[in-house]
N, C-alpha and C positions, 0 to 999 in steps of 0.2 A: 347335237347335244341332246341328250337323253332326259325325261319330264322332272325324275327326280336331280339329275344334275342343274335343272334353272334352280328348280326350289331350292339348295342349296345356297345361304347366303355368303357373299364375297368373300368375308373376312374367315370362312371355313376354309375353305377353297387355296389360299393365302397361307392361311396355315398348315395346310397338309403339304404344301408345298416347302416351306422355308423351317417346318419343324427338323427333319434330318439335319437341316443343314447347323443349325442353331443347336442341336446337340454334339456334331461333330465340334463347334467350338467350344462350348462349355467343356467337355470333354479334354481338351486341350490348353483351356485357358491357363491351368496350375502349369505348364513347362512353356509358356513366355513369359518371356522378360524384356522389359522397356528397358536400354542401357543408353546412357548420356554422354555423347563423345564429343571430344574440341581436337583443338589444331594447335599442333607446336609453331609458333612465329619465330621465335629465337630460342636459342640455346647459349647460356655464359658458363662460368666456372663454377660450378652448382646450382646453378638458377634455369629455371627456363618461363619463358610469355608465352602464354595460351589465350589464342582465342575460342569466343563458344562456352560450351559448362555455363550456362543461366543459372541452372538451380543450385552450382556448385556452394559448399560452407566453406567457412574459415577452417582452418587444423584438419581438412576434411584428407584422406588418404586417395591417391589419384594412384594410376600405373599407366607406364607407359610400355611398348613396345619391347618383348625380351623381357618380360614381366621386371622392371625396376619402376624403382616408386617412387612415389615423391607427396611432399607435403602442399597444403594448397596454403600458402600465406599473404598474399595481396587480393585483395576483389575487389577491383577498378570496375565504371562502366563497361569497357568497353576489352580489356582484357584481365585473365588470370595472372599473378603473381606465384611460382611454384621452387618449394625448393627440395632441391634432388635427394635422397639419401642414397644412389647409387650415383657409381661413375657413371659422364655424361660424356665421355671419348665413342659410342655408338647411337646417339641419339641425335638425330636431322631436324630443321624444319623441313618441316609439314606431313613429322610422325601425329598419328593418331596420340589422346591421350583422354581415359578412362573415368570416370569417377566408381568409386568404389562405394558411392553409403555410408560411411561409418569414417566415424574423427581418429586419426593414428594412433593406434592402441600399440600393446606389448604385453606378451604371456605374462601370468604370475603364479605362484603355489608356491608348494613343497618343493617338487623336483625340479626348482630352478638352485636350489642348495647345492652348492659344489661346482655349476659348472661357470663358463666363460662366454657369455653372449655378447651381442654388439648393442647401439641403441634402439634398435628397435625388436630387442631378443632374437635374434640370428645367431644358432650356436658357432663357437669361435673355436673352439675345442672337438678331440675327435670321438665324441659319447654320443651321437646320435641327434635327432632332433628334438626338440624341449617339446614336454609334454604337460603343458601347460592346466594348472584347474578351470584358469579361466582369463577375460582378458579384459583390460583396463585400459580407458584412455590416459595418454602422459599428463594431458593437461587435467588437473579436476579442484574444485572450490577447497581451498584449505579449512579446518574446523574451526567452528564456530566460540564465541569463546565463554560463549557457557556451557560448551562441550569442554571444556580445557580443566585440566588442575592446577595448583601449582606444583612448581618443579621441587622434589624434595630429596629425591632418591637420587645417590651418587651414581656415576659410571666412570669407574676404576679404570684408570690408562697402564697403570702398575710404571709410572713415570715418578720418582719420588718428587722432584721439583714440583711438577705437578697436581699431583695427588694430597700436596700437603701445604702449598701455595695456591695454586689456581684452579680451584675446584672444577668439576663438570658433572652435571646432573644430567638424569634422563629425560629428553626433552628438550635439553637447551640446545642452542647452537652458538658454538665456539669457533670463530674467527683462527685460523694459523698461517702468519701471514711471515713474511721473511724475501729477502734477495733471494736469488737461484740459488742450488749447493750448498743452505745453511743448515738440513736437515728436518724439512718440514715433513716430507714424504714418510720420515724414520718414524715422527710422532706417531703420526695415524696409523704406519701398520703397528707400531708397538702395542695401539690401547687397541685393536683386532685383534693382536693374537693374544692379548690376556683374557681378554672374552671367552677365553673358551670354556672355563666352568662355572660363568655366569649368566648361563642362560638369555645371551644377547648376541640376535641375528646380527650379522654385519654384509654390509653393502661398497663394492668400492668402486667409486666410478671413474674412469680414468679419461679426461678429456684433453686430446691432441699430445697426449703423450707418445716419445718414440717407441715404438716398437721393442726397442728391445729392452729398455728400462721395464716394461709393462708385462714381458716376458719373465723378467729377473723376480718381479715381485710376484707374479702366479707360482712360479716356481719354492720362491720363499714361504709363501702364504703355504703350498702344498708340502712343503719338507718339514713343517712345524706343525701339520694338522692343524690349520685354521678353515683349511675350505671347505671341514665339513658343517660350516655353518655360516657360509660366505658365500656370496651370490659375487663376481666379476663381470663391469660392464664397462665395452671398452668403445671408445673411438678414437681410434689412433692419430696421429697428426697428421698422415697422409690420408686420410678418409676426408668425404666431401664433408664442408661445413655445416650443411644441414643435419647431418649425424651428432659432430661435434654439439651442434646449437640442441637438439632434441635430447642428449644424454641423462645429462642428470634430471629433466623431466620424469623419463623413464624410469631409471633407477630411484626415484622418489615412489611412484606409480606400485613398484616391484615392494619397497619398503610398507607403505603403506595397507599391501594385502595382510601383511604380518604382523602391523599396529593393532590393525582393525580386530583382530583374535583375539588380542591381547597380550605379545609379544611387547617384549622390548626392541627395540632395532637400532644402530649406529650407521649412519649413511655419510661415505666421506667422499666429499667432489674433490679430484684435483685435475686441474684446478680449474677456478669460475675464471682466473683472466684470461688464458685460453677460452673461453667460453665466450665470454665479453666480447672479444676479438671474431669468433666464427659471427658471432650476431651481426658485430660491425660488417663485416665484411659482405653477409649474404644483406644488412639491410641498402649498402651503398651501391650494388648491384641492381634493387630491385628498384634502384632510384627513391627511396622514402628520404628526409631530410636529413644532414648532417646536422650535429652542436655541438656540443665541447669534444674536442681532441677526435671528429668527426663521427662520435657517436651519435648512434641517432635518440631524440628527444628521451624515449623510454628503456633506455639500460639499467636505471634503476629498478625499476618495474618488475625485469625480465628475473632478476635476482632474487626484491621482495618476494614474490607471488611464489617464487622454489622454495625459499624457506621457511615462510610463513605457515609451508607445512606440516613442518618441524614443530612438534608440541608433546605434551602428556595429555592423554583423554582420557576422561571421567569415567565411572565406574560405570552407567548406563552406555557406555560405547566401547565397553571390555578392558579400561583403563589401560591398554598398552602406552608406547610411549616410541617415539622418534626423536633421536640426538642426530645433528648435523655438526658434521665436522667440515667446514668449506677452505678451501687454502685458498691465497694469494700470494700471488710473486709482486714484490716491491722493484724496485728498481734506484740501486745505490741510496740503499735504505729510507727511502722518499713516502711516507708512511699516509701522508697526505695527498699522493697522489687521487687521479681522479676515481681509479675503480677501487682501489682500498680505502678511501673514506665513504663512498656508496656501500658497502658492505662491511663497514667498523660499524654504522648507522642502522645496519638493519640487525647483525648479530648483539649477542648477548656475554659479550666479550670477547677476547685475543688475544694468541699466545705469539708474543714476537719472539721472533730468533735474530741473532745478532750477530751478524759474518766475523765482529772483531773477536767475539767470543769463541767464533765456532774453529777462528784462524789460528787460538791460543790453545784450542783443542779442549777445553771445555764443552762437550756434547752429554745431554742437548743444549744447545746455545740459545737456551729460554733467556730472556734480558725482561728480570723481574719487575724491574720499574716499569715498562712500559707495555707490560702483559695485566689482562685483570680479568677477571670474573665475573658478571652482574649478578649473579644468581649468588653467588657466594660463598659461605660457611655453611648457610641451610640446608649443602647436599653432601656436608661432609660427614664421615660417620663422627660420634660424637669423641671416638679416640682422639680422632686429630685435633678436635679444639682443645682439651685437654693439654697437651703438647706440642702445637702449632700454631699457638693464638698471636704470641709476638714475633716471630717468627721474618715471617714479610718483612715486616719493618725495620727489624734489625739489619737484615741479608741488604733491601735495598740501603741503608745507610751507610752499612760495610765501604757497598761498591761507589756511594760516592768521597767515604772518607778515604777512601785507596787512592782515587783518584785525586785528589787534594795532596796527598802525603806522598805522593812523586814529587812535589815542589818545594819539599820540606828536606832539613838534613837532621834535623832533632824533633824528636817523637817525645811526648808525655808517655807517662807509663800507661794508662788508660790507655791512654792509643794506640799504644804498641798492643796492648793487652787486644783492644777489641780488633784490631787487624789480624793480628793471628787469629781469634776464633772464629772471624769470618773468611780466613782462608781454608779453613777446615770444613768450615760448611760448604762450601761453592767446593769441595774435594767431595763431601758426601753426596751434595748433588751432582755429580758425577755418575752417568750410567751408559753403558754399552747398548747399540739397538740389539733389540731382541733378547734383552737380558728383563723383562718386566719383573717387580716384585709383587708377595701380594701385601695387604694392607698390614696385618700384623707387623712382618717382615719390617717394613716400613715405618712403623710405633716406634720398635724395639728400637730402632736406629736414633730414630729423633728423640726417647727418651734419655738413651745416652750423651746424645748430642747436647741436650738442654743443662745435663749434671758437667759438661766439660770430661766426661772421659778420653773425649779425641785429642784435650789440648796438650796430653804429652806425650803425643807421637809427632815424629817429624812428618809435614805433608803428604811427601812419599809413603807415609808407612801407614796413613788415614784407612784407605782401602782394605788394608790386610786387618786390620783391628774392627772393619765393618763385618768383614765375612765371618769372623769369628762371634764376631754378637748375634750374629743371624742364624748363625747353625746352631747356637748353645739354644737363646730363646725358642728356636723352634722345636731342639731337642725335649727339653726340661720344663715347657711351660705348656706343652698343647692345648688346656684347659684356658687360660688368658687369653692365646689367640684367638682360639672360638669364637671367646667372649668378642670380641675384635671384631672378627670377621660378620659376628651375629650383628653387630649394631648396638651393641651395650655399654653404657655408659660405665666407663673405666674408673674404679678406687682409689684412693691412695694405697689400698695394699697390694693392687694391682701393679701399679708403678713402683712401688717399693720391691718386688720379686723383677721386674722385670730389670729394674736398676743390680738388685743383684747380682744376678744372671749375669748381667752384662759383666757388672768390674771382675766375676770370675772367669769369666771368659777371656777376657783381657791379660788378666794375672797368668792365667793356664794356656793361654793358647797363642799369646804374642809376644814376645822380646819386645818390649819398646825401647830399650836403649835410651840412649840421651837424644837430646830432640834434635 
């Protein structure tokens, strides 16, 4: 060793040594990555146990093997709880399985408008892959509620029963609950496809729906132009139940990019008992506890915390607004059963359908008495109070003095009197799917309705005497409707032109014959 190499001290010497090497890693440090892997123990029918993953989260998004995914939902000691959103017919124990970072998200924007994705935005349709602004987790804190307004603004279904009985504002969330086959599904797309020159996104989520029902309504929704302002999200009834369980999550997640602008948006699950049922199903798997009808403890929970998100926000948060339209299937009309009183209790009213009515061909088979509104008249325009204030009342009375007067053979004149113009009404509420009116449309009807122009047509011939008030008033009056349509508080001389209209409508365009 050389005089000036002693003088040198160690810690130089040390360094010239391990500096190369200490910059080769620095150099390299930005393309490693620490990645956290566990082990499949078992595999069930959308479930799988994982051991390993320490650091793993709750809702955390995992993949496994063949890139399928899955959600992390149990986090025991000593193993993971996961449930699949892909089939599980190629997945073994003791596949590797991944953690990802980040809690299960799902695109949102603009260009998810039009198309048909799955729950966790997977396009379903054949336009390519969704090119998302940005991404959101399903799960996020609903608003606060001095973020919140009250609900005041109507959202038109173009249903008259509806629209002029059982209000629905923007914001609220309205319960449609009914047996299978009553015509629940007709509701919801009917108030989607009047949306369309109201400036209100719609959302529809389709959970454990078949296949081809779910086909039939993409198909419908795109023959009527509604999907250019409709987002479809589907999990079909064969898809694994964690899809099923994560949907309407999602499709809330997807609504709420569009709130937050300040958007109106309508978001319709059908349905949550299906939903209910995937929960059950993936929680009695993962082994958590049974209780009533082997739900587990928080089913109610799973449903509050989905609609809760459902509100109007305040003008420092862009005042948009979200309406939920949630269905339930009863079961031989059992209205108390256990998931449609958890979800009568969190909604803000419900429109029941009634299979006798819908079996008498009366559609929609709304059954007044036991449908209501919480929200109420404050989101109707001010036409309808005007002209639908006694309304309700009368209709539900009709129906139960009809039912009384089967066990009758002699009728008071009153009573014969008010059964015929409650058969006339339950005829004007009469409407075809996919036939929506708009609100004027809908005045015009029930201001003749309230003078008794209907009562001298025979039943049969109610209809043919509606269509002709409808086409006169909208000929002859376009200035009234406006007014109507604007939100304007309607005159008596408003009513008095529109009453005209009608009786010459009536006189010129209908034979009514004897009754």
């Amino acid at each position: 060793m050389t005089k000036n190499n002693e003088q040198r001290p160690l810690n130089e010497i040390i360094d010239g040594v391990f500096s190369p090497l200490q910059k080769i890693l620095a150099d390299s440090a930005a393309h490693i990555r620490v990645s956290e892997f566990g082990t499949v123990k078992f595999v069930g029918q959308g479930i799988a146990r994982v051991a390993g993953l320490p650091q793993v989260q709750s809702e955390e998004l995992v993949v496994f093997p063949g890139n399928l995914a899955g959600m992390v939902f149990n986090v025991d000691p000593h193993e993971v709880g996961i449930i699949l959103l892909d089939e599980s017919e190629l997945l073994t124990a003791g596949s590797e399985v991944r953690r990802t970072g980040r809690t299960l998200d799902v695109p949102v924007g603009e260009n998810l408008l039009g198309r048909v994705v799955d729950a966790i935005g997977r396009p379903l349709d054949d336009q390519g892959a969704v090119r998302a602004a940005e991404r959101r987790p399903i799960e996020r804190d609903a608003p606060a509620i001095m973020d919140r307004l009250p609900v005041t603004v109507p959202l038109q279904t173009g249903i008259k029963v509806l629209d002029a009985l059982i209000p629905i504002g923007r914001g609220q969330r309205e319960l449609i609950l009914g047996d299978r086959q009553t015509g629940k599904t007709a509701i919801a797309l009917d108030t989607i496809i009047n949306q369309a020159d109201k400036q209100v996104i719609c959302i529809y989520c389709a959970i454990g729906q078949r296949g081809s029902s779910v086909a039939k309504i993409i198909d419908d929704l795109r023959r009527l132009n509604a999907m250019d302002y409709s987002v479809v999200v589907v999990a079909e009834g064969h898809a694994p139940p964690g899809l099923q369980f994560v949907a309407p999550y999602a499709a809330t997640s997807m609504a709420e990019y569009f709130m937050e602008l300040g958007h109106d948006v309508l978001v319709v699950y059908d349905d949550l008992t299906r939903h209910a049922r995937a929960y059950r199903e993936l929680s009695l798997l993962l082994r958590r506890p049974p209780g009533r009808e082997a739900f587990p403890g928080d089913i109610f929970y799973i449903h509050s915390r989905l609609l809760e998100r459902s509100t109007h926000l305040a003008e420092h948060h862009g005042g948009g607004s979200l309406t939920a339209l949630p269905i339930v299937e009863t079961e031989a009309q059992n209205i108390s059963a256990y998931i449609p009183t958890n979800l009568i209790s969190i909604t803000d009213g419900q429109i029941y359908l009634s299979p006798t009515l819908f079996q008498k061909g009366i559609m929609p088979a709304v059954d007044v008495g036991r449908s209501v509104s919480r929200v109420g008249g404050k989101t109707q325009l001010p036409a309808y109070r005007a002209v639908a204030g006694d309304l309700r009342l009368s209709y539900s009375q009709f129906e139960e003095l009809e039912a009384f007067a089967r066990f009758g053979t002699r009728l008071d004149e009153d009573t014969r009197k008010t059964l015929e113009r409650g058969r006339r009404v339950r005829e004007i509420f009469k409407q075809s799917q996919y036939e929506p009116l708009s609100a004027p449309e809908q005045i015009s009807i029930l201001v003749a309705l309230n003078e008794g122009l209907f009562d001298r047509f025979a039943v049969d011939r109610v209809a043919e005497a509606e269509r002709a008030i409808r086409a006169a008033c909208r000929e002859h009056l376009p200035d009234v409707f406006e007014l109507i349509a604007g939100g304007e508080k309607l005159h008596q001389e408003h009513l008095d032109r529109l009453l005209t209209v009608a009786r010459e409508a009536i006189l010129q365009g209908v034979d009514h014959g004897d009754r």
